[in-house]
C-alpha positions in Angstrom: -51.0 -12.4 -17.9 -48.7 -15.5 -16.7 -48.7 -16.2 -12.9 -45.3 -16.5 -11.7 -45.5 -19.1 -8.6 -44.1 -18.4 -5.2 -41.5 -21.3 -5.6 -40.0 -19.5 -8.3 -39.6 -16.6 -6.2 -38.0 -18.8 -3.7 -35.6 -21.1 -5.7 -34.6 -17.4 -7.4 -33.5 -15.6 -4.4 -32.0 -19.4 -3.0 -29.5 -18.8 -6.3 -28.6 -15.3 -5.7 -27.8 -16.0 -2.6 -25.5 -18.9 -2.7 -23.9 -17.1 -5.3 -23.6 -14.1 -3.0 -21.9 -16.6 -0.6 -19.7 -18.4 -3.0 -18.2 -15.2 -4.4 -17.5 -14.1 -0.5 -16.0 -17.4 0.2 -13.8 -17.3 -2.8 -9.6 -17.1 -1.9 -8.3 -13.2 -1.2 -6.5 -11.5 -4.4 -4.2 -8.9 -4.1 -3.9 -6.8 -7.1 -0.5 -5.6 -7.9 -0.1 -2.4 -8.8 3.5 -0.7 -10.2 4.3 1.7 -7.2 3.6 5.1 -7.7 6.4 7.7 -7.3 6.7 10.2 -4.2 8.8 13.6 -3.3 8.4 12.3 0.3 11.5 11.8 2.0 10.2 11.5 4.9 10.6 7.8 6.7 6.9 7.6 8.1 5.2 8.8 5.0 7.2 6.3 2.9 6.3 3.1 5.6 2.8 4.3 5.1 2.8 4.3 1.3 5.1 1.8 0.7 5.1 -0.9 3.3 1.4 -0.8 5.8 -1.0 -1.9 2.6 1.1 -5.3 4.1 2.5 -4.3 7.6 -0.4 -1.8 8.9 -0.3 1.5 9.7 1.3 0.4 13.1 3.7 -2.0 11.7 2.4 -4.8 13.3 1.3 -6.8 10.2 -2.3 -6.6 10.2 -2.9 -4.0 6.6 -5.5 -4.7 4.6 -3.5 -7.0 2.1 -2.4 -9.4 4.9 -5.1 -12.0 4.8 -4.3 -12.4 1.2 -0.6 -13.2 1.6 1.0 -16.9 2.2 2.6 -15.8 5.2 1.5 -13.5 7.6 3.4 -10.0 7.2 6.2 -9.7 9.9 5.6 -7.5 12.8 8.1 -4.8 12.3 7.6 -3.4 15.7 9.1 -6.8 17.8 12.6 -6.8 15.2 15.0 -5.4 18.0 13.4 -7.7 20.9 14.0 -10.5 18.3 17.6 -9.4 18.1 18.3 -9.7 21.7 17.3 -6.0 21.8 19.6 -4.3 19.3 18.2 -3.0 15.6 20.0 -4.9 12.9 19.6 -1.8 10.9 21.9 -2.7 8.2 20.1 -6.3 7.6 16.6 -4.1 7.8 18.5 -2.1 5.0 19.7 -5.1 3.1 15.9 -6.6 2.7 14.4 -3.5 2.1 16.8 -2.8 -0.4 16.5 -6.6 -1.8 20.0 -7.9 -1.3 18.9 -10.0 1.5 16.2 -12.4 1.1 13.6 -13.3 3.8 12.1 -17.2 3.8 8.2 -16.0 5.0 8.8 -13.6 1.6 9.4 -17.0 -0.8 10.0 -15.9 -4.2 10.2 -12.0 -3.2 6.6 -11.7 -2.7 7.1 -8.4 -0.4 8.3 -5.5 -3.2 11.8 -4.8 -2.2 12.0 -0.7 -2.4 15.8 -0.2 -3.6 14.9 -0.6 -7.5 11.5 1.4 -6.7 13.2 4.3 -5.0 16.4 4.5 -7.7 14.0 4.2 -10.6 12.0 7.2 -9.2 14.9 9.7 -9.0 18.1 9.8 -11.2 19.5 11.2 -8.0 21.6 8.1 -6.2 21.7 10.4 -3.0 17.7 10.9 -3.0 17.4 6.9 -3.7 19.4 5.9 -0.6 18.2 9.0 1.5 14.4 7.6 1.0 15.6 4.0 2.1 17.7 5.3 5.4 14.6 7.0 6.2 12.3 4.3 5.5 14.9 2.0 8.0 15.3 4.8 10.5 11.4 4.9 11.1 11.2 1.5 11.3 13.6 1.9 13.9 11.7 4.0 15.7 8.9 2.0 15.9 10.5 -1.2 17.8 8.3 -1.9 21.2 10.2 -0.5 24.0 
């Protein structure tokens, strides 16, 4: 039987291990996925299907996928104060929607949820009642 040094031992674990570290240290992927449809109409079960994989559960832009985007996500909770205390709710409609772009977003890297929404029901009124709902609970969210 061969003997098998303790250097190779050594130099063997030394390659896993840099190779363990260069895998950790490689640049954060998202994987995009086509959204999946929901009956929800319901404004705080669509933010948290839809929107905190990016913005967090709390809307303050800390989900799982924001260390992988260019810019950090907005905080959605601080959009009145930024609008010397009123809710632009019909600009918060427009970019959810997608008819009004955002610069952190570039080339509409945040999904926009108007084509999402219509293409999951034929029903216009269901399409539009999901994004009201989605902008109302944003809303409701704003720090008081």
């Amino acid at each position: 039987m061969k003997r098998i040094s303790v250097s190779y031992y050594l130099i063997t674990a030394l390659i896993v291990g840099l190779s363990c570290f260069a895998a950790g240290a490689q640049e954060k992927v998202i994987k995009r996925v086509p959204p999946v449809g929901t009956a929800s109409l319901d404004g705080k079960s669509l933010f948290r299907e839809y929107c905190a994989v990016c913005h967090g559960k709390d809307g303050k832009g800390g989900g799982p996928a924001a260390p992988a985007l260019k810019e950090s996500p907005a905080d959605l909770t601080q959009i009145a104060r930024r609008n010397q205390g009123q809710f632009p709710d019909q600009k918060v409609l427009a970019i959810v929607k997608g008819e009004q772009s955002v610069s952190a977003h570039g080339d509409q890297e945040m999904p926009t949820w108007g084509r999402t929404f219509r293409n999951m029901s034929t029903d216009l009124t269901v399409s539009q009642g999901r994004l009201h709902a989605l902008v109302m609970y944003i809303q409701s969210i704003q720090a008081k």
